[in-house]
Gaussian input, Z-matrix of N, CA and C with variables (Angstrom, degrees):
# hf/3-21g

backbone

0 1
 N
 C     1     B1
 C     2     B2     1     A1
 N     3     B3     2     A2     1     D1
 C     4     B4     3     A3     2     D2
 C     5     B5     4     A4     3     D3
 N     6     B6     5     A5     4     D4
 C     7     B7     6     A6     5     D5
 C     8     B8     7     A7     6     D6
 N     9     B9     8     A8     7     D7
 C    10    B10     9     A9     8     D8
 C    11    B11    10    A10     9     D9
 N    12    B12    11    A11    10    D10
 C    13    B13    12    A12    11    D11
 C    14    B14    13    A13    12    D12
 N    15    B15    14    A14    13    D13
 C    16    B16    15    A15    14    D14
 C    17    B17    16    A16    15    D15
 N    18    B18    17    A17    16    D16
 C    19    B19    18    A18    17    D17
 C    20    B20    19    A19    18    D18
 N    21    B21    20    A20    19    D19
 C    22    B22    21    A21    20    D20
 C    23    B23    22    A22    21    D21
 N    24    B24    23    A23    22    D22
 C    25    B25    24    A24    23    D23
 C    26    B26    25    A25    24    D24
 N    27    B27    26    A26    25    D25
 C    28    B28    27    A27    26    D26
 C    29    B29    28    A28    27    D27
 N    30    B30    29    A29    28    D28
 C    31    B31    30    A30    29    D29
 C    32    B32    31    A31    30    D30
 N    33    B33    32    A32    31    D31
 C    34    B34    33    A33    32    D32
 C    35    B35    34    A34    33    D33
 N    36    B36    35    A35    34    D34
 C    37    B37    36    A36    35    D35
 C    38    B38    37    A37    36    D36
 N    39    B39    38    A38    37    D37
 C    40    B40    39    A39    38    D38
 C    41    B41    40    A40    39    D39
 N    42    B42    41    A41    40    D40
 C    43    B43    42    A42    41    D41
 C    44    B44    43    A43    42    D42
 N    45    B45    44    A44    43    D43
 C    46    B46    45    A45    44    D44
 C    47    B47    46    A46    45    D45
 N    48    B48    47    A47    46    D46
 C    49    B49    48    A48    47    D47
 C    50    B50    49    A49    48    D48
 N    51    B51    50    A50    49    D49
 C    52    B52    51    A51    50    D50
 C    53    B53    52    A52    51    D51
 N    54    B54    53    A53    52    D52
 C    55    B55    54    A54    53    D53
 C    56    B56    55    A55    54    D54
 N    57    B57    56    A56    55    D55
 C    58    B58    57    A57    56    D56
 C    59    B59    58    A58    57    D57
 N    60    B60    59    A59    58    D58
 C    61    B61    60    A60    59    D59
 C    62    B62    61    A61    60    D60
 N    63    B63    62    A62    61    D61
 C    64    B64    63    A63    62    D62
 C    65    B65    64    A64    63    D63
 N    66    B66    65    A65    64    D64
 C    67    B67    66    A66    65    D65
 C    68    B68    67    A67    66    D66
 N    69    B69    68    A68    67    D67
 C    70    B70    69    A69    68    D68
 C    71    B71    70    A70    69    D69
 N    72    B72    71    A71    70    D70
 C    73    B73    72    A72    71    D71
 C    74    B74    73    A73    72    D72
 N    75    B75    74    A74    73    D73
 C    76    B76    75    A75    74    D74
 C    77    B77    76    A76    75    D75
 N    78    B78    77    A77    76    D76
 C    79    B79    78    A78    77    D77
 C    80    B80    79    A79    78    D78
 N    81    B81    80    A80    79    D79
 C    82    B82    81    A81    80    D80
 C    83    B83    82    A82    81    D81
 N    84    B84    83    A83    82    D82
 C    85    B85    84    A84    83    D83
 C    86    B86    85    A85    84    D84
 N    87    B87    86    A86    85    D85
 C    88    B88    87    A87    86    D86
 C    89    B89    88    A88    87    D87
 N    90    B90    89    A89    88    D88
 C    91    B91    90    A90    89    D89
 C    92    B92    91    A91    90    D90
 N    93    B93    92    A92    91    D91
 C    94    B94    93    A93    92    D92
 C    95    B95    94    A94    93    D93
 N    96    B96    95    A95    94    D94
 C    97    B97    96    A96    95    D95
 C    98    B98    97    A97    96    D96
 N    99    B99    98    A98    97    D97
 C   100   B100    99    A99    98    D98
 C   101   B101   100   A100    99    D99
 N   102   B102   101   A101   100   D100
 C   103   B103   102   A102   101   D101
 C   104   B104   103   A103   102   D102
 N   105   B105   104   A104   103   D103
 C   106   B106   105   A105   104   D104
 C   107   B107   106   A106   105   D105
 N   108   B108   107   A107   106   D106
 C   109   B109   108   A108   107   D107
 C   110   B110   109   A109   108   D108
 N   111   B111   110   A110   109   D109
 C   112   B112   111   A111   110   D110
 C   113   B113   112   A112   111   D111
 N   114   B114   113   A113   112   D112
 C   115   B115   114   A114   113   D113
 C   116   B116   115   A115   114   D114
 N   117   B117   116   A116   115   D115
 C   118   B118   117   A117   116   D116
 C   119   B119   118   A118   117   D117
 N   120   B120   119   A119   118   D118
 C   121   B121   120   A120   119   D119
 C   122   B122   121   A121   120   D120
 N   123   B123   122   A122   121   D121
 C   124   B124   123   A123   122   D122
 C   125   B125   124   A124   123   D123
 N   126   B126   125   A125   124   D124
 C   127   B127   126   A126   125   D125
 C   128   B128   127   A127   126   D126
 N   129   B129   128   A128   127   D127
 C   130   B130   129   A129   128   D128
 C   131   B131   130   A130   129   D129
 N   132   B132   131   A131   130   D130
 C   133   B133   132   A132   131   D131
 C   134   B134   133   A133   132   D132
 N   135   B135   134   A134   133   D133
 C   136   B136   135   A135   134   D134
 C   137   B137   136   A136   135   D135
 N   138   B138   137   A137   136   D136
 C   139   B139   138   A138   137   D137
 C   140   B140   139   A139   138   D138
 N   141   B141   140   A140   139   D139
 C   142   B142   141   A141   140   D140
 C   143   B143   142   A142   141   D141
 N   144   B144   143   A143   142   D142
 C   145   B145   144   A144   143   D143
 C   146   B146   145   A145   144   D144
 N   147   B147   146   A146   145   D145
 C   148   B148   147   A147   146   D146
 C   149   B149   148   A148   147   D147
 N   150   B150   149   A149   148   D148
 C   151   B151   150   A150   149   D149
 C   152   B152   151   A151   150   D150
 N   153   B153   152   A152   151   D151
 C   154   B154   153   A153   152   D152
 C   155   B155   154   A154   153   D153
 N   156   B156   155   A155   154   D154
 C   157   B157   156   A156   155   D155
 C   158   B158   157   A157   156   D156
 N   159   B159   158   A158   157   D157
 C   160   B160   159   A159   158   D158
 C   161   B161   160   A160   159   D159
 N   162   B162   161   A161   160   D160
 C   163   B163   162   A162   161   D161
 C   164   B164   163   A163   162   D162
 N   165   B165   164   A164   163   D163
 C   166   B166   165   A165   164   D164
 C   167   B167   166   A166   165   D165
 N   168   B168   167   A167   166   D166
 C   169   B169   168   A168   167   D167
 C   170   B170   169   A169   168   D168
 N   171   B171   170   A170   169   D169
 C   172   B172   171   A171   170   D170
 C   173   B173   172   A172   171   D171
 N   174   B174   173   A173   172   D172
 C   175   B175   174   A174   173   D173
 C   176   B176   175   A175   174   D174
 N   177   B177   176   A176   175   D175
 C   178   B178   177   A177   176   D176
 C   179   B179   178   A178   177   D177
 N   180   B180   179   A179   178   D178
 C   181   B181   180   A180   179   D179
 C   182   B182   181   A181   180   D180
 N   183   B183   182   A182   181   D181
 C   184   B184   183   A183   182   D182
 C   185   B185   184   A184   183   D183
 N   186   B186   185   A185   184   D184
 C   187   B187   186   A186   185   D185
 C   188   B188   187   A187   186   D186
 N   189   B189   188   A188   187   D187
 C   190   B190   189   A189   188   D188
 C   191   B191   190   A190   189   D189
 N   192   B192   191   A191   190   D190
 C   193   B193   192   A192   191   D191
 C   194   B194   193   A193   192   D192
 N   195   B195   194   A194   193   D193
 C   196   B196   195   A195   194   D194
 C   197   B197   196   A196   195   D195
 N   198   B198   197   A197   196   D196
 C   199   B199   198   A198   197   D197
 C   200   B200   199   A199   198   D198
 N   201   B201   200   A200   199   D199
 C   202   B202   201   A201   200   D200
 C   203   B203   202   A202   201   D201
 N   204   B204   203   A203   202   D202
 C   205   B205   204   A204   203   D203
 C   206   B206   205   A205   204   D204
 N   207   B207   206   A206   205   D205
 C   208   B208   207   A207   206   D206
 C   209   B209   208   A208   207   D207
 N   210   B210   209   A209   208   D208
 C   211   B211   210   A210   209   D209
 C   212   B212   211   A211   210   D210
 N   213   B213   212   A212   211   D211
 C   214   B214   213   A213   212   D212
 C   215   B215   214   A214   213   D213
 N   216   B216   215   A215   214   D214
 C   217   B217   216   A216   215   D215
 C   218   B218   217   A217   216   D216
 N   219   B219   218   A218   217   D217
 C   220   B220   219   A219   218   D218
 C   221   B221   220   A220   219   D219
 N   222   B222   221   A221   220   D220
 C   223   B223   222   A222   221   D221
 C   224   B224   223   A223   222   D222
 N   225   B225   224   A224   223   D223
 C   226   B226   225   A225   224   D224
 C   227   B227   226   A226   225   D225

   B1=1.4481
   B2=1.5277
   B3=1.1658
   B4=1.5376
   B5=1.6775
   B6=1.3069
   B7=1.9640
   B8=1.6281
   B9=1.5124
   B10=1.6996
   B11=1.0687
   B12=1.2173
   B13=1.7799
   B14=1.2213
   B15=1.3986
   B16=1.0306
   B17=1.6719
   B18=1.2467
   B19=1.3499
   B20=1.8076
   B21=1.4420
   B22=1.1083
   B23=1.5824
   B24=1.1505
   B25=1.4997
   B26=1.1380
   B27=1.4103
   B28=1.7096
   B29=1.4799
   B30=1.3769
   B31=1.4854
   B32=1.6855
   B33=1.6647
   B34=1.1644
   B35=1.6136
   B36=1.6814
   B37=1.8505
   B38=1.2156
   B39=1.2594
   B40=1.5406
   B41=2.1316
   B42=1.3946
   B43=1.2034
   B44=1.4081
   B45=1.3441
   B46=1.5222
   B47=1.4349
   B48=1.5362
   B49=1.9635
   B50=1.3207
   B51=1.0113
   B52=1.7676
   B53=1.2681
   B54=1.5501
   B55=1.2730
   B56=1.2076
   B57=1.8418
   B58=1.1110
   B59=1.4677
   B60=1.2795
   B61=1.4626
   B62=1.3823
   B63=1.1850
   B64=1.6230
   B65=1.8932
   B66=1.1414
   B67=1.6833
   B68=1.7109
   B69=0.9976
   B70=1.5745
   B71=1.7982
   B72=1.2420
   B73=1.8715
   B74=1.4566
   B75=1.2668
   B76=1.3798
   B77=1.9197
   B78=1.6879
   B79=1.5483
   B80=1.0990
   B81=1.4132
   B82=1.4747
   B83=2.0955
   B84=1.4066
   B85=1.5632
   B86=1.3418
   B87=1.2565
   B88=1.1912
   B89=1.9173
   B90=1.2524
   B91=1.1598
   B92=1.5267
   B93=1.2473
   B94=1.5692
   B95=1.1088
   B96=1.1411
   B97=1.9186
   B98=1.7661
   B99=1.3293
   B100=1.6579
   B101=1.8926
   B102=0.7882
   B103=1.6184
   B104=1.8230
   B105=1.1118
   B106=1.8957
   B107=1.7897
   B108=1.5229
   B109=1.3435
   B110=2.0931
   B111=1.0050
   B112=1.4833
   B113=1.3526
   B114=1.0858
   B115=1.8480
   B116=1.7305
   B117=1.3031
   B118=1.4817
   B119=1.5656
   B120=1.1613
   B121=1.9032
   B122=1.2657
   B123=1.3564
   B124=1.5187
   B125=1.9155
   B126=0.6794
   B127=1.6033
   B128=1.4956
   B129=1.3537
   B130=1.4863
   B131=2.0456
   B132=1.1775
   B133=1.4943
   B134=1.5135
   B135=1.2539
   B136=1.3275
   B137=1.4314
   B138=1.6280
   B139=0.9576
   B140=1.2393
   B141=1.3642
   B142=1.7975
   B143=1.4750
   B144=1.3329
   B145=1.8669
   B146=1.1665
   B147=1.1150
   B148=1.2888
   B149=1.9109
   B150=1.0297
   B151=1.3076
   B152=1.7937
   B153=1.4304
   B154=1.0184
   B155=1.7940
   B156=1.6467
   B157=1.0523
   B158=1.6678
   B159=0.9177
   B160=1.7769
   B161=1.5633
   B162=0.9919
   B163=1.5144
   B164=1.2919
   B165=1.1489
   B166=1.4744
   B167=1.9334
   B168=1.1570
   B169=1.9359
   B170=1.7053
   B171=1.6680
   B172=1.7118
   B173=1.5354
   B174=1.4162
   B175=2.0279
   B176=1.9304
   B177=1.5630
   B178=1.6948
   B179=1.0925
   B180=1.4645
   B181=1.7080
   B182=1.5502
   B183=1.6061
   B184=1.5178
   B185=1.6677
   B186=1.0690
   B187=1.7540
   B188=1.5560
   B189=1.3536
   B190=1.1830
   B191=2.0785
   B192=0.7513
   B193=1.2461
   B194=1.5521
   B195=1.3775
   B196=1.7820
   B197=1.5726
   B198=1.2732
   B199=1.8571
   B200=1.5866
   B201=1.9121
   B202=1.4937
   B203=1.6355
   B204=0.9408
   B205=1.6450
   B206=1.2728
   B207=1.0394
   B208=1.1733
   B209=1.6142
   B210=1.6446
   B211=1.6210
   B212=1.2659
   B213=1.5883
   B214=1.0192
   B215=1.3028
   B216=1.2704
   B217=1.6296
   B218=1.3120
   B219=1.7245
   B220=1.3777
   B221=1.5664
   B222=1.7067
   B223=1.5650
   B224=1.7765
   B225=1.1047
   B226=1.8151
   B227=1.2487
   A1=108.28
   A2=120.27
   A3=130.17
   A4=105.49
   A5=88.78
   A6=112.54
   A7=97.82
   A8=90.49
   A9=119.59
   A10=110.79
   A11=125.67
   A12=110.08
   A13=113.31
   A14=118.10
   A15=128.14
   A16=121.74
   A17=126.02
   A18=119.37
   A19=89.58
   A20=129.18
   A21=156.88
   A22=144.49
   A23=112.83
   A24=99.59
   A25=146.78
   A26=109.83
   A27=152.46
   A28=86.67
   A29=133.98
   A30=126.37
   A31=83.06
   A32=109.77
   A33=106.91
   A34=118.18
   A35=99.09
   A36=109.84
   A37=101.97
   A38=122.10
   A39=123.21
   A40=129.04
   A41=85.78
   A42=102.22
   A43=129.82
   A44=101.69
   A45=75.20
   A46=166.33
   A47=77.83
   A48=116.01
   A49=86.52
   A50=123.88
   A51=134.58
   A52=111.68
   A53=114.35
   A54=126.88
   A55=102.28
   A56=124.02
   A57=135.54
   A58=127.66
   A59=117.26
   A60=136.44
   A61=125.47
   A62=78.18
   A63=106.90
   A64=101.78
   A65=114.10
   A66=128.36
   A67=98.38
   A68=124.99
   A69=140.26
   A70=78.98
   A71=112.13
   A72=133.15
   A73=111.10
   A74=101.07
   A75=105.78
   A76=123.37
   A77=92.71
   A78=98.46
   A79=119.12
   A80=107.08
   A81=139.72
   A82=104.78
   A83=111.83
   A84=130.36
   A85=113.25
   A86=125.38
   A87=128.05
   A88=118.59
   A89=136.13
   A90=118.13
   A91=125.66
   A92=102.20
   A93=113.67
   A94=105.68
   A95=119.88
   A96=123.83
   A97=109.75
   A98=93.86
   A99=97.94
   A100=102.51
   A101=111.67
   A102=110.62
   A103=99.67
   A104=120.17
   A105=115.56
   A106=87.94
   A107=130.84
   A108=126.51
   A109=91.27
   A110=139.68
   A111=127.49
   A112=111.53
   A113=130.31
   A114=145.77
   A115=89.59
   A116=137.08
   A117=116.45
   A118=112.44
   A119=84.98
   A120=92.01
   A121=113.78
   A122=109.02
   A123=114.62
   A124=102.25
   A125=92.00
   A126=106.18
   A127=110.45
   A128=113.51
   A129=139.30
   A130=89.57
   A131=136.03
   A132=135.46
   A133=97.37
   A134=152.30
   A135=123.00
   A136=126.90
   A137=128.80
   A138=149.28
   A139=102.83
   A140=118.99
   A141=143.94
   A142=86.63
   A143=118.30
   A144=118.06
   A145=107.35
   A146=147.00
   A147=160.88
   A148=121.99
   A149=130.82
   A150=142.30
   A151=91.89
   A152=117.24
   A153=100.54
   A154=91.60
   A155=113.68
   A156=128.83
   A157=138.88
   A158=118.61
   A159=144.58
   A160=106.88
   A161=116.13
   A162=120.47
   A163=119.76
   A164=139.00
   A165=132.35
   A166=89.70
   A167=107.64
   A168=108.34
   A169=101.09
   A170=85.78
   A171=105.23
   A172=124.30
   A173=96.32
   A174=98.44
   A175=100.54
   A176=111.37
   A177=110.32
   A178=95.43
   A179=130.97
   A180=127.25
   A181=105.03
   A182=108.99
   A183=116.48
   A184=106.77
   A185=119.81
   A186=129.25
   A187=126.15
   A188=119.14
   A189=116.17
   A190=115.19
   A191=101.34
   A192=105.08
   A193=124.39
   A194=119.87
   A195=95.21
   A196=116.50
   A197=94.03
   A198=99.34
   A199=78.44
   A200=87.34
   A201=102.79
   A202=100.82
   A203=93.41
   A204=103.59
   A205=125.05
   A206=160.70
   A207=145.83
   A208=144.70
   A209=114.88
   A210=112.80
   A211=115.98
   A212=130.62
   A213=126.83
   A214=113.40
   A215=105.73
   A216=98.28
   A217=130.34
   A218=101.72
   A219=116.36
   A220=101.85
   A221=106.98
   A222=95.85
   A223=111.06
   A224=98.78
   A225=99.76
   A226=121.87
   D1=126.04
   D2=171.87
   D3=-70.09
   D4=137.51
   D5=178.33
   D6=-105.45
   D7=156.48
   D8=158.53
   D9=-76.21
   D10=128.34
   D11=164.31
   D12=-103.80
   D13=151.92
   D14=168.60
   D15=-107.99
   D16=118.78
   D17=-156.78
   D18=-109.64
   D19=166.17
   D20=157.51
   D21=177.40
   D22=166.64
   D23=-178.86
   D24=-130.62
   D25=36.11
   D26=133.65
   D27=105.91
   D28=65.73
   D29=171.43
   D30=-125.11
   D31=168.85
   D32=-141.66
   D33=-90.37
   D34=-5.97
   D35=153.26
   D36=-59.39
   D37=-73.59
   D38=-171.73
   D39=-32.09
   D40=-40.36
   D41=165.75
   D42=-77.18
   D43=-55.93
   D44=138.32
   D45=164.37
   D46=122.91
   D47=163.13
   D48=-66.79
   D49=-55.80
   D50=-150.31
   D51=-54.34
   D52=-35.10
   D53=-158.51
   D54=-88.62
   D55=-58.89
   D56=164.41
   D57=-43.03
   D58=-30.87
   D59=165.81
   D60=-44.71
   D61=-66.51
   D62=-164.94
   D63=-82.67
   D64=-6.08
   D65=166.46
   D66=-74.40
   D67=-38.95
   D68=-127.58
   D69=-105.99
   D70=-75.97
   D71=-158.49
   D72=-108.98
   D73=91.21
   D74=154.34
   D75=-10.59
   D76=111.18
   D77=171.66
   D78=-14.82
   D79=-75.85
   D80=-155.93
   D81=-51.84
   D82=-23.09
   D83=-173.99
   D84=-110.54
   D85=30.98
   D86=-161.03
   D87=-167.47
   D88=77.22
   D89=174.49
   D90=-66.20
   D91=172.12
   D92=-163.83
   D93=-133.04
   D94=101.83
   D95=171.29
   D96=-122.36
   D97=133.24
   D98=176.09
   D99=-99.37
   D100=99.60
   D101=-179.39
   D102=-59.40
   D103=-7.12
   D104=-159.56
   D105=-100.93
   D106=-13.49
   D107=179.42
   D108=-129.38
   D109=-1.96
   D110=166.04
   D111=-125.38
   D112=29.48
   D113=-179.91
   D114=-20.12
   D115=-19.48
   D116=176.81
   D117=-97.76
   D118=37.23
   D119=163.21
   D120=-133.73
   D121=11.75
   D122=-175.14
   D123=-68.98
   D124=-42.10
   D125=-168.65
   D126=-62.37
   D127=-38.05
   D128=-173.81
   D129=-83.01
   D130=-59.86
   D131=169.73
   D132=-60.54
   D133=-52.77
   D134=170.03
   D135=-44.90
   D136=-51.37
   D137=-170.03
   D138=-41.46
   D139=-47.36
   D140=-136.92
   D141=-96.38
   D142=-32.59
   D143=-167.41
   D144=123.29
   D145=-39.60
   D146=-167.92
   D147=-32.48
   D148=75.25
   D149=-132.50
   D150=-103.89
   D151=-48.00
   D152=-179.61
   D153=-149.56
   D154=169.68
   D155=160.42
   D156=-90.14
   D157=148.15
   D158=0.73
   D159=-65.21
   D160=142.94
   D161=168.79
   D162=-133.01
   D163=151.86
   D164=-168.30
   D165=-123.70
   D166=121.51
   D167=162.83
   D168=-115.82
   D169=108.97
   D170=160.06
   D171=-65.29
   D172=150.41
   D173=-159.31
   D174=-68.20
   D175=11.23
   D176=179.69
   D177=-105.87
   D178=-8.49
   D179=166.22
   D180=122.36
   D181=-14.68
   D182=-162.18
   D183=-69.75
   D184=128.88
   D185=175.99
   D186=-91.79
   D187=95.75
   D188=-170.75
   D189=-88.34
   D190=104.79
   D191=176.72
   D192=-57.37
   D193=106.25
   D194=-177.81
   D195=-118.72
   D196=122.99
   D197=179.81
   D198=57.10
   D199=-166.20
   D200=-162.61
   D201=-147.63
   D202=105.72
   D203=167.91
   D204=-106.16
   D205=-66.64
   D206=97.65
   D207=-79.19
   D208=153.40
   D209=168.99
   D210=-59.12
   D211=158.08
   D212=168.86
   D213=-58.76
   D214=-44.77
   D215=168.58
   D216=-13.09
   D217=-59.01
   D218=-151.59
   D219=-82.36
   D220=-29.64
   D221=-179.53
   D222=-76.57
   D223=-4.12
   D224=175.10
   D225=-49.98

């Protein structure tokens, strides 16, 4: 079964989205990547749309942006 991911980069919006999120969507439907400790997924969260963090990417491709914690830029 394909997951949503949720990408971020542990600053304290990001955290938490995470918390609130993951209240909301079942673990098990949802991945969890910190781009600020796996920086080689940055490229893989651009690809997806992912402009800034926290972001949620739905398994139809759709990119939800939440609040604003940082640009991808910035986690570069």
């Amino acid at each position: 079964m394909k997951k949503a991911i949720f990408y971020h980069a542990g600053c304290p919006v990001c955290v938490s989205a995470e918390k609130d999120l993951l209240n909301l969507i079942p673990k098990d439907l949802v991945e969890v990547i910190h781009l600020g400790t796996d920086k080689s997924k940055i490229k893989e969260a651009e690809n997806a749309g992912v402009l800034s963090v926290p972001a949620l990417v739905l398994v139809n491709g759709n990119v939800l942006h939440i609040n604003f914690g940082a640009s991808i830029e910035d986690v570069k």
